[in-house]
KOLROSE-928450 format. One record per residue (C-alpha): x, y, z. Coordinates in steps of 0.001 Angstrom, whole numbers, padded with zeros to 6 digits. Each point is the difference from the previous one (the first is absolute). Example, Ala and Ser with C-alpha at 12.3 -4.5 7.8 and 13.67 -1.06 7.14 Angstrom:
<nodes>
+---------+---------+---------+
:      xx :      yy :      zz :
+---------+---------+---------+
:  012300 : -004500 :  007800 :
:  001370 :  003440 : -000660 :
+---------+---------+---------+
</nodes>
This chain:
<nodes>
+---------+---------+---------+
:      xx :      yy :      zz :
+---------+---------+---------+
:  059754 : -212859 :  026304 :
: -001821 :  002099 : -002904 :
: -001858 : -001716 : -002878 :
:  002720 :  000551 : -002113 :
:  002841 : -001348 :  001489 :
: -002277 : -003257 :  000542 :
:  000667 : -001567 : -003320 :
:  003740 :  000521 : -000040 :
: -000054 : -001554 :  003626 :
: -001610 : -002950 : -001414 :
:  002394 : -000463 : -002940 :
:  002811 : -000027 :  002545 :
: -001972 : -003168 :  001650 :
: -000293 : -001868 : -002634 :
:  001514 : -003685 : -000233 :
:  001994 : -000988 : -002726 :
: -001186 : -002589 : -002736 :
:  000524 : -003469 :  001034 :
:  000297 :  001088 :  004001 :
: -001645 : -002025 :  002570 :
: -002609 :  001701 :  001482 :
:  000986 :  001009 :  003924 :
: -002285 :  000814 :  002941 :
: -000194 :  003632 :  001020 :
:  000847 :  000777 :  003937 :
: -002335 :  001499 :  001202 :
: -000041 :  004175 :  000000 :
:  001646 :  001984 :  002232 :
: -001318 :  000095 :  003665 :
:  002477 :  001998 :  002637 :
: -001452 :  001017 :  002803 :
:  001706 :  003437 :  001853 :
: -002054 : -000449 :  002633 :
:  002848 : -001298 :  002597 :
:  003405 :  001340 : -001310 :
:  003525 : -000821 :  001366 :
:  002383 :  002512 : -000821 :
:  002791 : -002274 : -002282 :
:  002739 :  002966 :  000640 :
:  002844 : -000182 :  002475 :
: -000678 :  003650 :  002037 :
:  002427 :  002448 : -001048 :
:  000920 :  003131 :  001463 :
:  001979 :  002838 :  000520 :
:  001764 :  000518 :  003300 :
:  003076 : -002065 :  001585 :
: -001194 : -002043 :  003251 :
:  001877 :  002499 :  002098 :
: -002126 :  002897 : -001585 :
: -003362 : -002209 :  000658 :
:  000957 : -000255 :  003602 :
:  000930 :  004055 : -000219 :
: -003279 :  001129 : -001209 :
: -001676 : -002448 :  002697 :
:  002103 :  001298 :  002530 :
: -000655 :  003379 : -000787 :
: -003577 : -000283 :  000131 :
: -000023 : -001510 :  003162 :
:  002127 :  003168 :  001041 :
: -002641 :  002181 : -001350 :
: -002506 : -001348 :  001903 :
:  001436 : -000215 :  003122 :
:  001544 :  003233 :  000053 :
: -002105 :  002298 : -002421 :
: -003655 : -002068 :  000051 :
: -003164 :  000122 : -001914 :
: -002745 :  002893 :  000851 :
: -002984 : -002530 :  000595 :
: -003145 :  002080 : -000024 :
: -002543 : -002708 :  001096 :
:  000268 :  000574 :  004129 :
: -001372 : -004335 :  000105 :
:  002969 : -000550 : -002135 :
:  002198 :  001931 :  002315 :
: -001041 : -001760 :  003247 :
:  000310 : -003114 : -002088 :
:  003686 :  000817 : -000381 :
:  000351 :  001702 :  003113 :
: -001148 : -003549 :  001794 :
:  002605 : -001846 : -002156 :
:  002998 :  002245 :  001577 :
:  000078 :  002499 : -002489 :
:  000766 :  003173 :  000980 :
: -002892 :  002532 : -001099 :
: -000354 :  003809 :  000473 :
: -003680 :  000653 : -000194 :
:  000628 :  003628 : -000005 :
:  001847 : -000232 : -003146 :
: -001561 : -003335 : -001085 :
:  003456 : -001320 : -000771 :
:  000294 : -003996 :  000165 :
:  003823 : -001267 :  000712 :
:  000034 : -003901 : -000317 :
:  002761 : -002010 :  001245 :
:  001406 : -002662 : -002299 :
: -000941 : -002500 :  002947 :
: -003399 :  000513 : -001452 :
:  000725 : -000330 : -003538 :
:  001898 : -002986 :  000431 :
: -002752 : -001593 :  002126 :
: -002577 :  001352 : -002650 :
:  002048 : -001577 : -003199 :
:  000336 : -003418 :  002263 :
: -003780 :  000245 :  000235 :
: -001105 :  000648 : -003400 :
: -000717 : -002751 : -002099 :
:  001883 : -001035 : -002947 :
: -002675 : -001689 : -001985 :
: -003290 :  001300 : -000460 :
: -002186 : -002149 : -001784 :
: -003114 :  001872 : -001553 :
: -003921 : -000795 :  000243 :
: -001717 :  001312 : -003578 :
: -003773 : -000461 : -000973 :
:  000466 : -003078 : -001495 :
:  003080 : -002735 :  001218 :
:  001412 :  000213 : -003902 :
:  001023 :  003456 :  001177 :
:  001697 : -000939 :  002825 :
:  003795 :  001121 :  000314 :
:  002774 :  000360 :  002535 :
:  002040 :  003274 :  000414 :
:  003392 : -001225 :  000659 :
:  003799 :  000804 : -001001 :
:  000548 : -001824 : -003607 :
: -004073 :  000330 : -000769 :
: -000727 :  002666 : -002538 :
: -003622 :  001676 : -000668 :
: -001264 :  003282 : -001413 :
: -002656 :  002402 :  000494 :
: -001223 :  002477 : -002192 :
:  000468 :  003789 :  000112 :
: -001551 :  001430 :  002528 :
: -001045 :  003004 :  002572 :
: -000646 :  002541 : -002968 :
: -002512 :  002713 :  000187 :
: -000134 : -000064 : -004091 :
: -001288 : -002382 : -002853 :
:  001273 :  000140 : -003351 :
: -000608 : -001313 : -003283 :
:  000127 :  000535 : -003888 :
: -003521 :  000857 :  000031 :
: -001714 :  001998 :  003041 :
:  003849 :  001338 :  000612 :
:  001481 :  000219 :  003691 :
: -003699 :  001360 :  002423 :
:  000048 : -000397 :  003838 :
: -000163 : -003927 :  000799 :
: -003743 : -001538 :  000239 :
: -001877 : -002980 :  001429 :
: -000397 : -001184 : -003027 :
:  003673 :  000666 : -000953 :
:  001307 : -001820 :  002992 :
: -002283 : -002651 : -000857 :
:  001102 : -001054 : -003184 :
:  003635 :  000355 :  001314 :
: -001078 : -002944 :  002258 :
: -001512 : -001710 : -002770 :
:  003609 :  000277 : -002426 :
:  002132 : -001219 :  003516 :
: -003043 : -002820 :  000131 :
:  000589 : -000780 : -003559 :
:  004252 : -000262 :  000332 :
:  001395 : -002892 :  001678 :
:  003449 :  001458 :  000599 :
: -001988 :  002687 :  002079 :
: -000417 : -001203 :  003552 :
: -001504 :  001886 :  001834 :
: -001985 :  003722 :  000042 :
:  000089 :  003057 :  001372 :
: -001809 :  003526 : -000087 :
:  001555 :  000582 : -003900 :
: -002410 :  003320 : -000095 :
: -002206 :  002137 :  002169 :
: -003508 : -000312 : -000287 :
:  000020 :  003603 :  000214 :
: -003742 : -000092 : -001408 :
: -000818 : -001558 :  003461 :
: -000515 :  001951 :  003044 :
:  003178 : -000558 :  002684 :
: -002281 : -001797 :  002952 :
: -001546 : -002683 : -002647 :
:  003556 : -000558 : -002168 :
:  001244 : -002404 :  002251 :
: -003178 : -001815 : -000251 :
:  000111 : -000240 : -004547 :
:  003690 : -001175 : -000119 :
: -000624 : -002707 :  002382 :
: -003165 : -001100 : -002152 :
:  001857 :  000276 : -003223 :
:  002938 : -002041 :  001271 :
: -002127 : -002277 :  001261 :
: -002961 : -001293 : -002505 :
:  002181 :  000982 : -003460 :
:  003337 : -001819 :  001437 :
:  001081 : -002899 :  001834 :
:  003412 :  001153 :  000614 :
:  001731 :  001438 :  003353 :
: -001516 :  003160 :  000747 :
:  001147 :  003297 :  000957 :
: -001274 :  002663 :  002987 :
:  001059 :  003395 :  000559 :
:  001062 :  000827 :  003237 :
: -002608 :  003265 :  000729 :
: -000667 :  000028 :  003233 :
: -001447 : -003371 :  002180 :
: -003959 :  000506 : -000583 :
:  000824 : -000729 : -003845 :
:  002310 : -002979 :  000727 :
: -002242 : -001308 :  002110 :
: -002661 :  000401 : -002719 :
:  002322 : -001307 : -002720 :
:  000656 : -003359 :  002460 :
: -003598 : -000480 :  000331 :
: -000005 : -000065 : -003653 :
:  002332 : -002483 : -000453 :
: -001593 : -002313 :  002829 :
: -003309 :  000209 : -001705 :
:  001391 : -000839 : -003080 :
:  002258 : -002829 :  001202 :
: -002382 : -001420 :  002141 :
:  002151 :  000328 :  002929 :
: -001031 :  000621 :  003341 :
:  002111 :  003091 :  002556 :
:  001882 : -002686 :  001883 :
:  001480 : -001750 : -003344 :
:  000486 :  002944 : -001978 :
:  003424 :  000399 :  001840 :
:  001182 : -003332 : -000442 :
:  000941 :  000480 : -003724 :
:  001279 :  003165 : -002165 :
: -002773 :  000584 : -001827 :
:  001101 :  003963 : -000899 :
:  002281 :  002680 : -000086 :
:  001073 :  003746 :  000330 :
:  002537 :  002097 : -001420 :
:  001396 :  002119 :  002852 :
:  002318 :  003016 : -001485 :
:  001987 :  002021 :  002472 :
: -000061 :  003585 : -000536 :
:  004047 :  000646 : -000438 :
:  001974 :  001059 :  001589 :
: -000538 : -002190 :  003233 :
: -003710 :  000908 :  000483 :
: -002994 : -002277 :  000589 :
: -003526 :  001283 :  000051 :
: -003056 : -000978 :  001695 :
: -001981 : -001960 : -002828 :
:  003340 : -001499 : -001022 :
:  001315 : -001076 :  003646 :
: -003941 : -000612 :  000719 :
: -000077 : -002483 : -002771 :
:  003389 : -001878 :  001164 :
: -001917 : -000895 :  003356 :
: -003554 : -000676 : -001155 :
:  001048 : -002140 : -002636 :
:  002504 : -002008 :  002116 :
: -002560 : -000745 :  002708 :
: -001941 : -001639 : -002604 :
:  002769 : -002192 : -001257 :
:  000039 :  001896 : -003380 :
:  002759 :  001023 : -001814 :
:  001533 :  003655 :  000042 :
:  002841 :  000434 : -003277 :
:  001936 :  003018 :  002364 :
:  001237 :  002204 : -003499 :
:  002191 :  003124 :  000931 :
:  000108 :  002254 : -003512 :
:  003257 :  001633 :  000211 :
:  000766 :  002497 : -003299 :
:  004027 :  000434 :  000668 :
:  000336 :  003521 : -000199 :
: -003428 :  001246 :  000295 :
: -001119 : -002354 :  003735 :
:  002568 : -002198 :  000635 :
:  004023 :  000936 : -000679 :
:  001254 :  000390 : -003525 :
:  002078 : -003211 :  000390 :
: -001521 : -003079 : -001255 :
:  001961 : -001436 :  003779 :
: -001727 :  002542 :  001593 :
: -003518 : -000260 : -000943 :
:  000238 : -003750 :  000610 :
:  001434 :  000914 :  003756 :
: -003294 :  001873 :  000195 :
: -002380 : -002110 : -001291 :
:  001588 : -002610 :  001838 :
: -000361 :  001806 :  003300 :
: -003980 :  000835 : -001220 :
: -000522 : -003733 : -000759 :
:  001386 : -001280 :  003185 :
: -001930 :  002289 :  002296 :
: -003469 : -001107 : -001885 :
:  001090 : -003531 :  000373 :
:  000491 :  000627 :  003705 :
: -003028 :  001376 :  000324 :
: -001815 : -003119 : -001228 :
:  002001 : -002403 :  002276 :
: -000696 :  001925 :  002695 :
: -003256 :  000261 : -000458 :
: -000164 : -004098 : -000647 :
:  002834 : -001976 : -000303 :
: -000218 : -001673 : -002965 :
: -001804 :  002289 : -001962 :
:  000664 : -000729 : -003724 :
:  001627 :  003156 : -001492 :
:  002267 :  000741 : -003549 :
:  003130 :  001757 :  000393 :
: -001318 :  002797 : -002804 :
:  002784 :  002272 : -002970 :
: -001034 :  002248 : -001650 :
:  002807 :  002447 : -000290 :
:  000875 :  001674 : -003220 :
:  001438 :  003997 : -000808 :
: -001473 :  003058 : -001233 :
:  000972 :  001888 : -003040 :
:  002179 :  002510 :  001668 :
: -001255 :  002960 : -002437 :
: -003097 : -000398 :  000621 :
: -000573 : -001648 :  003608 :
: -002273 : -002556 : -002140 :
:  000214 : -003653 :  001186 :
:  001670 : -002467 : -002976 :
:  000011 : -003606 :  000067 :
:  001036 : -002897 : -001884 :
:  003522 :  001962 :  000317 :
:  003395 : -001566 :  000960 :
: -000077 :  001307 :  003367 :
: -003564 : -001823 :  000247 :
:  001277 : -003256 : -001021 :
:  003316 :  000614 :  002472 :
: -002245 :  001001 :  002196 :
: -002469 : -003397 : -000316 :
:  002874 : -002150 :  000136 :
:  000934 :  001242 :  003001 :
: -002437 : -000639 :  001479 :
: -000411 : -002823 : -000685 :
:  003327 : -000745 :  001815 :
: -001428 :  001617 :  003356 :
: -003195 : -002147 : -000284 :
:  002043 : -003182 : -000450 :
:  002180 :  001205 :  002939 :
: -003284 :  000194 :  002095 :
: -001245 : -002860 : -001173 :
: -003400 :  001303 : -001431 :
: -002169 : -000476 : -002879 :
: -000108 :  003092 : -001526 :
: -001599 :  002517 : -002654 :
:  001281 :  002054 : -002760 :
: -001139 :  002305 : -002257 :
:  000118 :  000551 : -003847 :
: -001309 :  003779 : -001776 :
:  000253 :  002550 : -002440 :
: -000252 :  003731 : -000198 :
: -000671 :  000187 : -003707 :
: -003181 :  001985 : -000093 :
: -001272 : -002340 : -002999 :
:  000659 : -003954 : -000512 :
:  002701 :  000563 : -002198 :
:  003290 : -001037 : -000709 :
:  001121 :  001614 :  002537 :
: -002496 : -001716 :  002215 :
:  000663 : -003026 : -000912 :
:  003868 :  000165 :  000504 :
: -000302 :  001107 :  003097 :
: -002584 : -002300 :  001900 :
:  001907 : -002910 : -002337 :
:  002964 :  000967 :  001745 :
: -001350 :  000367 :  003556 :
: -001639 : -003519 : -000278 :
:  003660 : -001483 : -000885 :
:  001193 :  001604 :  003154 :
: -002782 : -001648 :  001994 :
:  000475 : -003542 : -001707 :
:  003735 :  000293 :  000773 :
: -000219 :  001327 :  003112 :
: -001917 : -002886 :  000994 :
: -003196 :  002000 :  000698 :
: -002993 : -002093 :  001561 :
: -002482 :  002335 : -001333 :
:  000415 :  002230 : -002707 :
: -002708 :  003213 :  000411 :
: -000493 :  002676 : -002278 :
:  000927 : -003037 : -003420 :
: -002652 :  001205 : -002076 :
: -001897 :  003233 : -001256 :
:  001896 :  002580 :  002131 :
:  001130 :  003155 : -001410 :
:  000393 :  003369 :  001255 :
:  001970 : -000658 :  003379 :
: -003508 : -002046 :  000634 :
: -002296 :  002860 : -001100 :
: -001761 : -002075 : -001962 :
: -000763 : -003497 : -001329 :
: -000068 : -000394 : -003420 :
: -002331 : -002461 : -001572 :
:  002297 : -001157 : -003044 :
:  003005 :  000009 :  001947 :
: -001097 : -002122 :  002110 :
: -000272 : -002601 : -002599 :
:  003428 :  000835 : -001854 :
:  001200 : -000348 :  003665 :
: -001584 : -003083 :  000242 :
:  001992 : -001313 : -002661 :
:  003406 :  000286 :  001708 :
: -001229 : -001152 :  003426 :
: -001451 : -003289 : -002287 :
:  003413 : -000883 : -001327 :
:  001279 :  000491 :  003608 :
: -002535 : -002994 :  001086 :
:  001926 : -001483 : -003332 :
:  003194 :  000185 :  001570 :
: -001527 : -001246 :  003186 :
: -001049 : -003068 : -001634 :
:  003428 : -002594 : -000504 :
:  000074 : -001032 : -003418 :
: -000171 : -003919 : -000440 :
:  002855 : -001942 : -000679 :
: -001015 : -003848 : -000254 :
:  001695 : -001677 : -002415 :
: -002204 :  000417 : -002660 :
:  000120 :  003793 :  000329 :
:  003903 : -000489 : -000413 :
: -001554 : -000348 : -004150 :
:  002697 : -002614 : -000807 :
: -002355 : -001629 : -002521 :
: -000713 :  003447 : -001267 :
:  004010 : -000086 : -000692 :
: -000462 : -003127 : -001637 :
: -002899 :  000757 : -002237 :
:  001394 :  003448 : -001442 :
:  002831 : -000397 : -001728 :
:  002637 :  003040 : -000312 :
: -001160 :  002952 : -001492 :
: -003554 : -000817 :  000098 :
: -003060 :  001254 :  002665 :
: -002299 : -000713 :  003047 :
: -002849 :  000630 : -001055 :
: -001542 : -003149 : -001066 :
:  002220 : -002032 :  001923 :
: -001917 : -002383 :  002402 :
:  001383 :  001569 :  003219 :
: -001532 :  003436 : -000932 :
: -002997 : -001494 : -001396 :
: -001091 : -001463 :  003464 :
:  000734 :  002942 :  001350 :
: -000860 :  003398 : -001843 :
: -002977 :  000764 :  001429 :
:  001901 : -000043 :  003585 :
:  003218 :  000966 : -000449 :
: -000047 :  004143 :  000520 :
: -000712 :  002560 :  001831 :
: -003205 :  001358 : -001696 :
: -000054 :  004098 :  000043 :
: -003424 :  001822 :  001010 :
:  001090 :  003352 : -002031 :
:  002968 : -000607 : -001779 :
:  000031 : -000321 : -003882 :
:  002725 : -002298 : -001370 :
: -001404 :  000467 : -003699 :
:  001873 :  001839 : -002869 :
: -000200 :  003381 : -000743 :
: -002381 : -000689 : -003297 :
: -002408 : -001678 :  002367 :
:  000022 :  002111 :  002835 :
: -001003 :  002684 : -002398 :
: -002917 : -001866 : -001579 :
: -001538 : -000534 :  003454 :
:  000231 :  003752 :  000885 :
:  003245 :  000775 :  001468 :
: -001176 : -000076 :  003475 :
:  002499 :  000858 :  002504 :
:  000201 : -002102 :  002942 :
: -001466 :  002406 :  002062 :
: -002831 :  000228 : -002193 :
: -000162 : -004294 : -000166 :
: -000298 : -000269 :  003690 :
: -002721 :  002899 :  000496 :
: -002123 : -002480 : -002393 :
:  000806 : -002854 :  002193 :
: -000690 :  001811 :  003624 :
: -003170 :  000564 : -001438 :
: -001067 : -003490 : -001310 :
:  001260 : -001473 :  003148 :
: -002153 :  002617 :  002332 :
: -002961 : -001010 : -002197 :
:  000120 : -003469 : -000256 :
:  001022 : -000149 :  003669 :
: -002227 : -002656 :  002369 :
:  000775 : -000205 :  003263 :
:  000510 : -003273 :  001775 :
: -003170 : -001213 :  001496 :
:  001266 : -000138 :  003941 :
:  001167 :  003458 : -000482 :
: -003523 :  001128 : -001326 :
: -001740 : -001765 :  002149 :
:  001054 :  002681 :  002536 :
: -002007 :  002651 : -001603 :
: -003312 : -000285 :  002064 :
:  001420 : -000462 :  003367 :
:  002858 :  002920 : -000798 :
: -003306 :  002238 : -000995 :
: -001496 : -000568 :  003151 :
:  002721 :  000824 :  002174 :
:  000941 :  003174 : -002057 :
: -003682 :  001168 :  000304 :
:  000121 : -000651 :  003710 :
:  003123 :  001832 :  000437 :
: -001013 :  002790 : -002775 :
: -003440 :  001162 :  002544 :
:  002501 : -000353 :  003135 :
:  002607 :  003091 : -001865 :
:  002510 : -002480 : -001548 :
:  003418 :  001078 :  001291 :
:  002135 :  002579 : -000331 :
:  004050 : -000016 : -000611 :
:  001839 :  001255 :  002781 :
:  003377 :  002556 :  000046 :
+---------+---------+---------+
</nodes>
């Protein structure tokens, strides 16, 4: 609220002469930190077609397979009864082993943060977010879009830290200011003294997930024997479409189900560019990529707690470029969320933009995207804030305008009270027809706590707007990212984990670190 609208604000409070004074309740306290999703799941295909698309990856599978180029990944396979050609490296999975990996996979997977107020469950009906992520840019209004930095990546962590409706990280930018066999090693520390939230590992090859592990053990406190007996952090495993999984990727699926950690298996099918131009046929495909990482992870260890991952949306068909926050997207989101209800799966989404600036454009597009992932009845929503550019880059003020949208979706996550003094009956009473609410004694008690209150958005008049510089609201939230980032301070378990962190990264930095596999 600016200094101007104050007084006006005020004047609206005011009670009238001769009105008994009332007693304020208290200001507005929501918490977004556990969110059920209020919204019947909609979506897009008959029953019949769900079972179609199901059947027809299962076809796919069977028939066509999955080139697998990890050969441990093969013989896992291979010893389930797949059939596997190790000449070609082609994987063919019966649906005997789907079926017995879906009956194996858990349905509810509750979450172990940094601190038990972070806690969550991933489950079908729960509904969380994570920033945008996996970019090798930074952007912002003032040092413009440069290669992503430690110190970049870092005050992403601190902004997701900061946002309750954000639940958990992930690598939003490359430290590419940090060489490739001590990255690992920063993004671990920086998730783990700035944040107390659910952290994120890439899947690069086992010496760095082993590495990142240790991490989180040191900074839990937990020993190797009980670091598997709670989900304490994740990976993003992406195909490579059409039907392809690679070593890191299918590495990843078995390292991090051995440790009882959770793999979110994400095919990214483009119709028309990887996956076919039919928003039926790229779900067939990433339905057939999903199901043969989930496999892998059961078969591995039954039990292993995996997502059921979308993130299928079309190119622009001029220009091969990848476009999102499109119908098809949305379509293609709400589908499948139908084939992970099918399956029975908690499962992730994904929201985006390929606006090169946050923009209108930008905005309508990730806006849109989100709305397909609340609808769809999403469990996680990746990608909800600051991505632009098909996930070139994360932008600093969008992801605060962002942050705006996925705030009012906590909102609508939150039921609205209806005792029967919120029914305002004696507010009907005291105003008589024709008159207002704003000094009655319902609204009195309640002003302070009755709305949504915006981070960005500027509900003054034109006239005072103008006085207070006409800032756009791209231009309001890069003044906010900022004072957030520097009056940041990190919660004291979290920084408590800077000297032992330290001494394991030294350690590890005069053994060679560890470098990313292919």
């Amino acid at each position: 609220m600016t200094d101007l609208q104050e007084p006006q604000s005020r004047r609206a409070r005011r009670v009238r002469p001769g009105a008994s004074p009332v007693e304020e309740l208290p200001p507005r306290s929501l918490s977004y930190r556990r969110m059920t999703n209020p919204f019947t799941p909609q979506g897009v295909f008959t029953e019949d077609q769900v079972e179609a698309i199901h059947e027809a990856a299962l076809t796919a599978l069977e028939e066509l397979g999955m080139k697998v180029l990890l050969p441990e990944a093969r013989h896992l396979f291979a010893a389930a009864g797949a059939l596997v050609d190790e000449e070609t490296e082609m994987v063919r999975i019966g649906r005997d082993i789907i079926e017995a990996a879906l009956a194996a996979a858990p349905k509810r997977i509750p979450i172990r943060a940094g601190h038990e107020t972070r806690d969550f469950v991933f489950e079908l009906g729960a509904m969380t977010f994570v920033a945008g992520c996996g970019s090798p840019n930074a952007t912002d209004l003032d040092e413009g879009k440069r290669p992503g930095r430690l110190v970049d990546f870092e005050n992403l962590v601190r902004l997701s830290q900061h946002f309750d409706a954000l639940h958990a990280h992930a690598v939003y930018v490359e430290p590419q200011d940090v060489a490739h066999n001590l990255r690992h090693l920063a993004i671990q520390k920086a998730q783990l003294t700035l944040s107390d939230k659910f952290p994120n590992i890439m899947s690069r090859g086992s010496p760095q997930i082993a590495d990142s592990f240790e991490m989180i053990r040191i900074a839990r406190g937990v020993s190797p024997e009980a670091f598997g007996d709670e989900v304490r952090c994740y990976t993003i495993i992406n195909t490579n479409s059409p039907r392809l999984l690679d070593t890191p990727m299918a590495q990843g699926i078995i390292d991090f189900a051995r440790a009882g950690q959770l793999s979110v298996i994400t095919p990214f099918c483009l119709s028309g560019a990887m996956a076919p131009i039919t928003v039926a046929g790229a779900l067939v495909l990433q339905h057939t990529e999903a199901l043969a990482g989930i496999a892998l992870a059961q078969i591995t260890k039954p039990g292993a707690p995996v997502l059921y991952g979308s993130f299928s949306s079309n190119v622009d068909m001029k220009s091969g470029a990848p476009a999102f926050g499109t119908p098809e997207h949305v379509k293609a989101t709400l589908g499948a969320g139908q084939l992970a209800r099918k399956i029975g799966l908690p499962w992730r989404s994904g929201a985006g933009s390929a606006s090169n600036v946050a923009d209108a454009q930008a905005a309508n597009e990730t806006q849109l995207s989100l709305w397909g992932s609340m609808l769809a009845g999403a469990s996680v929503c990746v990608h909800a804030t600051g991505w632009i550019e098909g996930g070139l880059s994360v932008s600093f003020e969008k992801f605060i305008t962002d942050m705006e949208v996925v705030q009012c979706m906590g909102e609508m996550c939150t039921p609205p009270p209806a005792t029967a003094d919120d029914l305002g009956l004696d507010a009907l009473r005291e105003v008589n027809p024709g008159g207002h609410f704003f000094a009655a004694a319902h609204t009195m008690t309640r002003y302070r706590s009755a709305f949504y209150e915006p981070l960005i958005a500027d509900w003054s008049n034109f006239g005072v707007w103008t006085e207070n510089g006409s800032k756009t609201a791209t231009e309001r939230a890069n003044t906010l990212w900022k004072k957030i980032v520097a009056d940041f301070v990190p919660p004291e378990h979290a920084a408590a984990n800077v000297e032992p962190l330290d001494a394991f990264i030294a350690k590890r930095t005069e053994e060679g670190g560890a470098l990313p596999i292919s």
